[in-house]
C-alpha positions as CSV (number, residue, x, y, z in Angstrom):
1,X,109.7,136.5,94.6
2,X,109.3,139.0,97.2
3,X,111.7,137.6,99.6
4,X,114.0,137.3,96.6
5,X,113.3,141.2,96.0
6,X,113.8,142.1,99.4
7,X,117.6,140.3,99.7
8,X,118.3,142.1,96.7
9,X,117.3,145.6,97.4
10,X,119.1,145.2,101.0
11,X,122.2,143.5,98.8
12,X,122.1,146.5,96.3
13,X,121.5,149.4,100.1
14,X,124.8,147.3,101.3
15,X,127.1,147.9,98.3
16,X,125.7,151.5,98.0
17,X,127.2,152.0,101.7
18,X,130.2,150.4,101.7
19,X,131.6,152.1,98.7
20,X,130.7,155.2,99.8
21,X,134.4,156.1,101.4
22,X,135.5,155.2,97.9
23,X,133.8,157.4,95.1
24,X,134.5,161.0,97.8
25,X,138.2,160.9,97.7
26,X,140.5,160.9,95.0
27,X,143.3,159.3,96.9
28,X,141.9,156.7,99.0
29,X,144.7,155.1,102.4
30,X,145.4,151.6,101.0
31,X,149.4,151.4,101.2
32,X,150.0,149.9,98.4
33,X,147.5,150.7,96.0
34,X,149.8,154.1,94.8
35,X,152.2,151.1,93.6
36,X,149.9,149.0,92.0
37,X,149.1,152.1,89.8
38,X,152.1,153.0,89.1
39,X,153.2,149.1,88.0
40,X,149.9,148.9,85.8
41,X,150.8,152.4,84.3
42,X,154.3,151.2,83.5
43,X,153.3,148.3,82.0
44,X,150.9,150.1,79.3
45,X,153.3,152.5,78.7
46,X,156.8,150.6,79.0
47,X,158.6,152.4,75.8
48,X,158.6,155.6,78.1
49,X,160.0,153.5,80.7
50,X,162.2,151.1,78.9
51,X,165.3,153.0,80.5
52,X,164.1,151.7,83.9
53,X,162.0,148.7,83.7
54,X,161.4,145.4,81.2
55,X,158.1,142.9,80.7
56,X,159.1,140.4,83.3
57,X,159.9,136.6,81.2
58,X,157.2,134.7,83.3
59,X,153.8,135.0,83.9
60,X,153.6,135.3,87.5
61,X,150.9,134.5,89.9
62,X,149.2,137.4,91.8
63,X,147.5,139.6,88.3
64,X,144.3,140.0,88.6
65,X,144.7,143.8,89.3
66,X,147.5,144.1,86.7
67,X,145.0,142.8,83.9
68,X,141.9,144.1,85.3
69,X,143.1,147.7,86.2
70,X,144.8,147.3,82.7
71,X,141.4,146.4,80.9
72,X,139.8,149.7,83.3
73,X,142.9,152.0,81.8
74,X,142.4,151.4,78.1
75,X,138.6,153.0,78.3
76,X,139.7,155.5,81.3
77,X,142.6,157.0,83.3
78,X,144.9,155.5,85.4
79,X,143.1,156.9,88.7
80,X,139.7,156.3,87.3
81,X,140.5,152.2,86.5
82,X,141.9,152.1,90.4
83,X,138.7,153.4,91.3
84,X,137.0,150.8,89.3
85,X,139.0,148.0,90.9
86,X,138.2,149.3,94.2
87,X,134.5,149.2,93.6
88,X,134.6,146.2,92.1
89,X,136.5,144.5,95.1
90,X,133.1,145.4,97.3
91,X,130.8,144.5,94.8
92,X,132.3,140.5,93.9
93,X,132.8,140.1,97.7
94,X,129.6,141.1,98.8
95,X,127.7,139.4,95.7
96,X,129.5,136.3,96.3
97,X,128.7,136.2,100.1
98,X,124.8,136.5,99.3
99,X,125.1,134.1,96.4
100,X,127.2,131.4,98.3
101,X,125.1,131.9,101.0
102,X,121.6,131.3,99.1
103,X,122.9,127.9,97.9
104,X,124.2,126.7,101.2
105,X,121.5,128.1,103.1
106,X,118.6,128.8,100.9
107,X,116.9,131.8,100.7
108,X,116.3,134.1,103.4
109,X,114.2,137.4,103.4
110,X,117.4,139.1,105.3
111,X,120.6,136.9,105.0
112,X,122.2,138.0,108.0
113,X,125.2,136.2,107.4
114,X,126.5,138.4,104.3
115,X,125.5,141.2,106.1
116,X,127.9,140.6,108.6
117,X,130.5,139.7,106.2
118,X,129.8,143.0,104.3
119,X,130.6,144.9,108.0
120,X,134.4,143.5,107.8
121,X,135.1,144.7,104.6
122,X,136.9,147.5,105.3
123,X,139.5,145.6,107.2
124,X,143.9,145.3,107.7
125,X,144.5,143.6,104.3
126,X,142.6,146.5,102.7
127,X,144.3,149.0,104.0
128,X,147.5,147.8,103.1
129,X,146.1,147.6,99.5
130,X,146.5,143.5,99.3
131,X,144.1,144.1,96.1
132,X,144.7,141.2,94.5
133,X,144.1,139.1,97.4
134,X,140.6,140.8,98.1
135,X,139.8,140.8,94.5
136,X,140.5,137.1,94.1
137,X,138.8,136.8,97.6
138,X,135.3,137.9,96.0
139,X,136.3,135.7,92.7
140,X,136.6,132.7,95.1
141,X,133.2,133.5,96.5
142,X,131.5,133.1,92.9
143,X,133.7,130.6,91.6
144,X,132.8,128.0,94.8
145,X,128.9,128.7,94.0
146,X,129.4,127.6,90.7
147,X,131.4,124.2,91.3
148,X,128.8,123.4,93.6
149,X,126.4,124.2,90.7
150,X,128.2,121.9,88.2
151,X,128.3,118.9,90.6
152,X,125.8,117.3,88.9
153,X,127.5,117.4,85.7
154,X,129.1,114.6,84.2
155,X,132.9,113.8,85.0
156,X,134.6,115.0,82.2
157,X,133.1,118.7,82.2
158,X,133.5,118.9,86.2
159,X,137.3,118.1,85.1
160,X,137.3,121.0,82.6
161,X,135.6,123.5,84.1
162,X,137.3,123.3,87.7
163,X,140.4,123.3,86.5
164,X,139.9,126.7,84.4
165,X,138.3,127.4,88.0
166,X,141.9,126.5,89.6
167,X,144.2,128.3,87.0
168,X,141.7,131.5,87.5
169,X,142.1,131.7,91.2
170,X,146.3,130.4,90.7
171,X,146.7,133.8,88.8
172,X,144.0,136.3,90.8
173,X,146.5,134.9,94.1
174,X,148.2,132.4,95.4
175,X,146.9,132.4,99.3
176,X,143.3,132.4,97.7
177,X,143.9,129.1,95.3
178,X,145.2,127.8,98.5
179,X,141.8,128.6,100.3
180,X,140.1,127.1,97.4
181,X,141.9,124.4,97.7
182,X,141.2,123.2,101.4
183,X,137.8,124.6,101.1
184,X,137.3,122.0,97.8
185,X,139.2,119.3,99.1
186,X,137.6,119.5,102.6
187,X,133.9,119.3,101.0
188,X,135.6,116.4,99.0
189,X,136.8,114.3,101.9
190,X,133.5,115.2,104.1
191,X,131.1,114.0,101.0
192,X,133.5,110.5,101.2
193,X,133.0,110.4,105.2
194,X,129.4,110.5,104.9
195,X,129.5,108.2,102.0
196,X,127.7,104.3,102.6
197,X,129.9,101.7,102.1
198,X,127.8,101.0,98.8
199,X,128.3,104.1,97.4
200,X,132.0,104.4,98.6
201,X,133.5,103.4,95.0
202,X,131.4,106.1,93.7
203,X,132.4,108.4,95.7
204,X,136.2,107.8,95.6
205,X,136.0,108.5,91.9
206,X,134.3,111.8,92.7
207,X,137.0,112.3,94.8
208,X,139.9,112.0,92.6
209,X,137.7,113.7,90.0
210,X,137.9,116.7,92.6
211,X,141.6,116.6,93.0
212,X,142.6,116.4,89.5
213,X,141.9,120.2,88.3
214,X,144.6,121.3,91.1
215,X,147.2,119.7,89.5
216,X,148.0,122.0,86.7
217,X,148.2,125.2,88.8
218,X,150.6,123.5,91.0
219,X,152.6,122.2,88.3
220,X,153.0,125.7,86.8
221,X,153.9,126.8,90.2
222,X,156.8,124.3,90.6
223,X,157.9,124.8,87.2
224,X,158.3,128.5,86.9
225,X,158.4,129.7,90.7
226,X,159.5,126.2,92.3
227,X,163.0,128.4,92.9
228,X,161.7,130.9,94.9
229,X,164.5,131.8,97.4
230,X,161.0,133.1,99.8
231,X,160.9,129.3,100.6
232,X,163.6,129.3,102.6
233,X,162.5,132.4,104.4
234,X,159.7,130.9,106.4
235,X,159.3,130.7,110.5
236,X,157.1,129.7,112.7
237,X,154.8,131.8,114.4
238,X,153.7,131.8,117.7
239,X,150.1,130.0,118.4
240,X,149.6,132.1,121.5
241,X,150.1,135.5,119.7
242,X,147.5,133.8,116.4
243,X,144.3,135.1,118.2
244,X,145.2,138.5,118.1
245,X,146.6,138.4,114.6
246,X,143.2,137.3,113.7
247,X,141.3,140.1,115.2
248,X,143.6,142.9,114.1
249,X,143.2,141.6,110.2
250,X,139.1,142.3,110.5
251,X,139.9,145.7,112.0
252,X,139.6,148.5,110.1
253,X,143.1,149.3,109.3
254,X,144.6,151.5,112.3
255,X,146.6,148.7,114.2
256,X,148.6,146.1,112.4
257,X,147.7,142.4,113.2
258,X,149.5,141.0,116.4
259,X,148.8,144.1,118.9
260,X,145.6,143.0,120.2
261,X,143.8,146.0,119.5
262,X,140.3,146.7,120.8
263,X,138.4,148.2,117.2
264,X,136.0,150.2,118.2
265,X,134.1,148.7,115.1
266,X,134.8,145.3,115.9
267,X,133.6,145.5,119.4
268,X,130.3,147.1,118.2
269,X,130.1,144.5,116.0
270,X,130.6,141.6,117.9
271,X,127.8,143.2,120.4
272,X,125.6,143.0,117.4
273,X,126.0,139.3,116.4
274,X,125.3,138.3,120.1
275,X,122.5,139.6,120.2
276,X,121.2,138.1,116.6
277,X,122.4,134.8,118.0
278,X,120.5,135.5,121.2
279,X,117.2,136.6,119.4
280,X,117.0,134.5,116.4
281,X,117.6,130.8,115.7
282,X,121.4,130.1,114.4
283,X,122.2,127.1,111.4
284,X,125.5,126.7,109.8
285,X,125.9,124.8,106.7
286,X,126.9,121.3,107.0
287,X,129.0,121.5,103.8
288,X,131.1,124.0,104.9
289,X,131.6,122.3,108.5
290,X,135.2,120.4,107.1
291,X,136.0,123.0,104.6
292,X,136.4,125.8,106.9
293,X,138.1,123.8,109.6
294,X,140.6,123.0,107.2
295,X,141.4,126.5,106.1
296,X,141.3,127.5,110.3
297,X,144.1,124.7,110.9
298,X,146.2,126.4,108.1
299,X,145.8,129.6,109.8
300,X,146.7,128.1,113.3
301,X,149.8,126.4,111.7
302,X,150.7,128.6,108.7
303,X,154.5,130.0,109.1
304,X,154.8,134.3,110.0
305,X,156.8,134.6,107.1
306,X,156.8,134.0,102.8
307,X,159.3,136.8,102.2
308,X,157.7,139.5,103.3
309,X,156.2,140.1,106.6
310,X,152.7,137.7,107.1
311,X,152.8,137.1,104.3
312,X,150.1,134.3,104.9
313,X,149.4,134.7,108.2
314,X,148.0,138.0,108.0
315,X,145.7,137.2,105.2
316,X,143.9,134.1,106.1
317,X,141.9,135.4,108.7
318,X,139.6,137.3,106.3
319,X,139.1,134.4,104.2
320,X,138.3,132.2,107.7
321,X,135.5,135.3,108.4
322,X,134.1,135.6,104.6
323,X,133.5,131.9,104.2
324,X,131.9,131.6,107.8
325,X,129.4,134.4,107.4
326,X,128.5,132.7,103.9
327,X,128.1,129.5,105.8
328,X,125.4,130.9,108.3
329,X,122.2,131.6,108.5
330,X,119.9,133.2,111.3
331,X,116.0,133.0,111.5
332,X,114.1,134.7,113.9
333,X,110.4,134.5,114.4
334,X,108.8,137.7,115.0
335,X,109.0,140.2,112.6
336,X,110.1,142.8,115.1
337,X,113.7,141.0,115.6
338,X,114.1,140.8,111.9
339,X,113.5,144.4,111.5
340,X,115.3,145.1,115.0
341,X,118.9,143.5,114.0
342,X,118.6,144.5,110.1
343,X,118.2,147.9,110.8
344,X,120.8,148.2,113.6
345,X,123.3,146.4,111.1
346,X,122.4,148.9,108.1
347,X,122.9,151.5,110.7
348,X,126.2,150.3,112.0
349,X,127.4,149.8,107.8
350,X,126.1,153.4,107.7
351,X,127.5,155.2,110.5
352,X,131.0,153.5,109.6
353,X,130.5,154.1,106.2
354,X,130.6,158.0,106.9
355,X,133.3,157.7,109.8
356,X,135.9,156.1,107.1
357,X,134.9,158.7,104.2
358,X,135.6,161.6,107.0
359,X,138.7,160.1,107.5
360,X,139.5,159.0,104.2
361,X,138.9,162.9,103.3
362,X,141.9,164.0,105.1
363,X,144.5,161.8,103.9
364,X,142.6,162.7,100.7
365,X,144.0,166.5,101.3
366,X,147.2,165.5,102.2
367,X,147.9,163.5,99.1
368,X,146.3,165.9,97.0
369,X,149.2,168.4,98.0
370,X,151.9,165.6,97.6
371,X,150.8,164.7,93.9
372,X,151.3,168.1,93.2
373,X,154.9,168.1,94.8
374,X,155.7,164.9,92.8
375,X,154.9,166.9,89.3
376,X,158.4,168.9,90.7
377,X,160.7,165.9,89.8
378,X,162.4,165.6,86.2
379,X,161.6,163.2,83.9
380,X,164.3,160.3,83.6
381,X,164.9,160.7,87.7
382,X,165.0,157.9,90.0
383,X,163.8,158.0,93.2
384,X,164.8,156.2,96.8
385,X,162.0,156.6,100.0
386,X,163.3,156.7,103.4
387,X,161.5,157.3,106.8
388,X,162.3,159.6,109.7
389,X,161.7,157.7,112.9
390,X,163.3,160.3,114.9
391,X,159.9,161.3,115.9
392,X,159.3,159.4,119.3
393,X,155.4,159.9,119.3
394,X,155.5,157.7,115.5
395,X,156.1,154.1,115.0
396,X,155.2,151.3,112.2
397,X,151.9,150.6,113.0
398,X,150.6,154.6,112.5
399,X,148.6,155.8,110.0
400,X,151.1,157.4,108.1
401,X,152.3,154.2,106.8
402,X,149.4,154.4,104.1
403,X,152.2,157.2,102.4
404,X,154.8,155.0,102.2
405,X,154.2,154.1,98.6
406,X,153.1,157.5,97.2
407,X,156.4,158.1,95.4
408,X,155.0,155.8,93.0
409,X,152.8,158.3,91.9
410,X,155.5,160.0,90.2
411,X,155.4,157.7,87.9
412,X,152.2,158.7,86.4
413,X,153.6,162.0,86.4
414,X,156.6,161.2,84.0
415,X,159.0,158.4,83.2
416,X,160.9,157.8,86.5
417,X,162.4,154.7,88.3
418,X,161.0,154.6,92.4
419,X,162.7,151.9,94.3
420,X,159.9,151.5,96.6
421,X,157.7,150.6,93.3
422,X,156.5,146.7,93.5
423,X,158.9,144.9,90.3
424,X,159.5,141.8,91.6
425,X,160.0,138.6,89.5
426,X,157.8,136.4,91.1
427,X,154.2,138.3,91.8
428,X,154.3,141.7,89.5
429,X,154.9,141.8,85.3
430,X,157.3,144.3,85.1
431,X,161.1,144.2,86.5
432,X,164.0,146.3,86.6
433,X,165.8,146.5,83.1
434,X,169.3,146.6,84.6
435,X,171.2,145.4,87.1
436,X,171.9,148.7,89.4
437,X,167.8,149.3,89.1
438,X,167.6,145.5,90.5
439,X,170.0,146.2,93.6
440,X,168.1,150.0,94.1
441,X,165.0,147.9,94.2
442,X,166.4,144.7,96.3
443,X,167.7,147.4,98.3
444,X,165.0,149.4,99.5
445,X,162.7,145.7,99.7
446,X,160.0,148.1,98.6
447,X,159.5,149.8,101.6
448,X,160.9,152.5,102.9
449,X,164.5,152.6,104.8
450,X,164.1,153.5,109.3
451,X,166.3,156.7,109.5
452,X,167.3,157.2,113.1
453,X,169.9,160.1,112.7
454,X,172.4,162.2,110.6
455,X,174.8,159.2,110.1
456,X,171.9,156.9,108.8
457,X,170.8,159.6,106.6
458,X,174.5,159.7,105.4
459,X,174.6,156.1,104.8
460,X,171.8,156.4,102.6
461,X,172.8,158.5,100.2
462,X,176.1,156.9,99.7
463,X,175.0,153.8,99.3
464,X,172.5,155.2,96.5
465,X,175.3,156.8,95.2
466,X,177.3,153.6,95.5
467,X,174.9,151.8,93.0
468,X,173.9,154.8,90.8
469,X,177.7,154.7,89.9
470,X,177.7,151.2,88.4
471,X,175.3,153.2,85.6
472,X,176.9,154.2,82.1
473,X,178.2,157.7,82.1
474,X,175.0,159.0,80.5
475,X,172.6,157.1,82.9
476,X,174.4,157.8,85.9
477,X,173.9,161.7,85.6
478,X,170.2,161.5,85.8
479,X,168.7,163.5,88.9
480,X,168.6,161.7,91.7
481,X,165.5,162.2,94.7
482,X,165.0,161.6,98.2
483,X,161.3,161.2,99.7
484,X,162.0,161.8,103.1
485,X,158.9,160.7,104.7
486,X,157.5,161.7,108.5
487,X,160.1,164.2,108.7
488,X,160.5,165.6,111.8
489,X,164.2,165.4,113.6
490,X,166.3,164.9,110.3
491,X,164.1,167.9,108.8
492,X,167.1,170.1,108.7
493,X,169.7,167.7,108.3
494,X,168.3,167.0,105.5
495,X,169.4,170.4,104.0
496,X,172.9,169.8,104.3
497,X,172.3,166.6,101.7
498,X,170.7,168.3,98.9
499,X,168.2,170.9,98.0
500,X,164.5,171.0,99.4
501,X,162.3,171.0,96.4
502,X,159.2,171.5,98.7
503,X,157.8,169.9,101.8
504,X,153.9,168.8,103.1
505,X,152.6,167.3,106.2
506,X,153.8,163.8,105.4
507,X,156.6,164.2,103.0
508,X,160.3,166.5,102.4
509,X,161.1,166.3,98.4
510,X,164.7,166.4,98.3
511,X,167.3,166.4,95.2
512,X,170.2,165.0,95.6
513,X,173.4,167.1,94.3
514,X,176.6,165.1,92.3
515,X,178.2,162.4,94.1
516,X,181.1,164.5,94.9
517,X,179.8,166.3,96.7
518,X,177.5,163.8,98.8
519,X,181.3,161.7,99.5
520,X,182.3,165.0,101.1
521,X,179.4,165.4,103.0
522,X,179.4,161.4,104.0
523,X,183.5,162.0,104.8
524,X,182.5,164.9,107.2
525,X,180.5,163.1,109.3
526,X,183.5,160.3,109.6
């Protein structure tokens, strides 16, 4: 009991700490998070929207925010359910390490495994707000504890339970069913390997018995998303450049995965677990031996590309790390070493912990004064987002790309369309309602638009007018915005497009005048 006591209280210290940065800022850096809110907003309210957007036909994969942040909204507010999500994204992943690792590994006085994981949870796929991923990441966590709990059930209710297990995880995300998968069907093929040749019938039936619950996912998958033009999109990425991926995916957000940065953090870190290795006495669950080799040849040989930039490749990594620190264990046999690492890891959780809030605070101030900019715009608006790179000291792996869904916010502000808003048929349950709101949105591919100079700026603007023009009469006079964000050399060009509603640090509100006169302006720069 004690020792069950103690992992608790230092569980229960752990969660305290790490969602510290997250309950002192209203606006917390996660790129797409502002978008999620917006999309979840929407949805509850879609009669206010219904100009704009429509309930999408199919039930995509990827909603686990969408229904939990949905579930949040009806007791709270919009920003308050985020929150919620947030916290509870820390608490399931951080629970679901120390329980995972408990059964694997028994129980330990100090798990030092999940306290490492818990130091790599403020990582790349966080900060670009890949919620549902880190959501369904902690879900997995649970959800692997308990099919190792019900293998001693009878066929028929391992059958029934893992495959509500399998259509759970197929909604939370697709990239962590995937994980589930190998990780199941790896434990699977290693129990069969071990297996006597009198017990190999037996097993083989266990076997199949373990495959079977994937099959309905998958067949939902084919039948409703087996189109997918993002299928076709896919390329290989290097193996030489997969190492630094990895390591810029467990950093804490500054660098994008693939520029081999040295993290601070990370580097403290990895200092750390030497010297637990060193000290102590290091076991690793057989179990997991096959499983997590599986899911590290997927990274190794998983494509760059699934529409979107790494797509997989940039997500995996975490998984790899989450599952590994559930899988070990480290004893050490004088009390002083226990006491020596635990407390130097607390610390290090600590000291991080009030680092990120510092810095969390001033992008907190920033936004604060961009909200209040976004109240500006008129109801019924839409909205296109484009980025001044004129700036030679700025490029896409800054900080400043955590603003490059805050247009979104407008949303909550009053029924507008924002082309940078996620819609898209196969991973969010709202759409565009028309066909000019679908090209605005396939247009801007939910990011941002580069702006180099006056004649991309130009461009812009026409081509928004281009497709604001297909628009009945009535629709087609709505205001039209420009978020200019970063601005910095096409500040004052920017004046000859529109007028300047109001400006921040990170942002230039502009509002665009009748297309008229933005042809003339376009036709004078030739």
């Amino acid at each position: 009991m004690a020792l069950k006591n103690r992992s608790l209280h230092l569980g229960i210290l752990v969660c305290a700490i790490l969602v510290l940065p997250l309950l002192v800022v209203r606006f917390p850096p996660f790129l797409d998070y502002y978008s999620h809110l917006a999309r979840v907003y929407i949805h509850a309210n879609l009669s206010q929207f219904s100009d704009f957007y429509a309930y999408n036909s199919i039930t995509p994969p990827n909603v686990a925010l969408d229904i939990v942040i949905g579930a949040f909204h009806a007791l709270f507010g919009i920003e308050t359910a985020g929150r919620l999500f947030l916290v509870a994204i820390i608490f399931l992943q951080v629970s679901g390490l120390w329980i995972l690792n408990r059964r694997l590994l028994g129980p330990q006085s100090v798990p030092i495994g999940p306290l490492l994981g818990g130091a790599l949870l403020y990582n790349w796929p966080l900060s670009m707000g890949f919620l549902n991923y880190l959501f369904g990441l902690g879900v997995m966590l649970w959800i692997i504890w308990l099919w190792l709990l019900i293998q001693e059930k009878g066929l028929s209710q391992r059958v029934v339970l893992g495959t509500l297990f399998c259509l759970l995880l197929y909604y939370m995300h697709l990239i962590v069913f995937a994980l589930y998968f190998l990780v199941i069907i790896g434990y699977g093929i290693q129990n069969l390997a071990y297996s006597s040749w009198t017990s190999a019938k037996e097993q083989l039936l266990d076997f199949v018995v373990t495959c079977i619950p994937f099959v309905p996912p998958v067949y939902l998958y084919a039948t409703t998303l087996g189109g997918d033009s993002r299928v076709t999109q896919l390329f290989p990425h290097p193996l030489a450049e997969k190492w630094s991926v990895f390591i810029g995916s467990l950093s804490s957000g500054t660098f994008d995965p693939g520029s081999a940065p040295t993290d601070p953090g990370l580097v403290c870190l990895a200092i750390l677990v030497g010297a637990a290795m060193i000290l102590g006495k290091v076991r690793f669950s057989r179990d997991m031996a096959l499983p997590i080799l599986l899911v590290t040849l997927a990274f190794l040989l998983a494509p760059g590309n699934y529409g979107e930039a790494g797509y997989i490749v940039d997500r995996l990594p975490l998984g790899i790390a989450l599952l590994g620190c559930a899988s070990i264990r480290i004893d050490f046999r004088e009390s002083w070493k226990t006491t020596l690492i635990t407390t130097s890891l607390v610390a290090f959780l600590l000291i991080k912990g009030v680092y990120l809030s510092m810095s969390f605070s001033v992008f907190d101030v920033e936004m604060r004064r961009i909200h209040e900019l976004l109240g500006l715009i008129k109801p019924g608006s839409t909205i296109i987002v484009g980025i001044d790179v004129t700036n030679p000291r700025h490029s896409g792996s800054d900080p400043e790309r955590a603003y490059w869904h805050v247009a979104s916010l407008a949303a909550l502000r009053s029924p507008v369309f924002v082309a940078t808003t996620h819609a898209n048929r196969s991973q969010q349950t709202i759409v565009p309602s028309q066909a000019p709101y679908t090209d605005l949105y396939a247009w801007q591919r939910q990011l941002p638009i580069e702006l180099a100079g006056r004649k991309d700026l130009a461009k812009l603007v026409n081509r928004y007018d281009e497709i604001m023009s297909e628009l009945q009469t009535e629709d087609a006079e709505r205001a039209r915005y420009l978020i200019l964000l970063r601005p910095y050399g096409l500040a004052g060009l920017a004046r000859d497009f529109g007028d300047v509603i109001g400006t921040t640090n990170q942002m230039m509100l502009i509002e665009l005048p009748p297309a008229a006169i933005v042809r003339n302006v376009v036709d004078h720069d030739g």
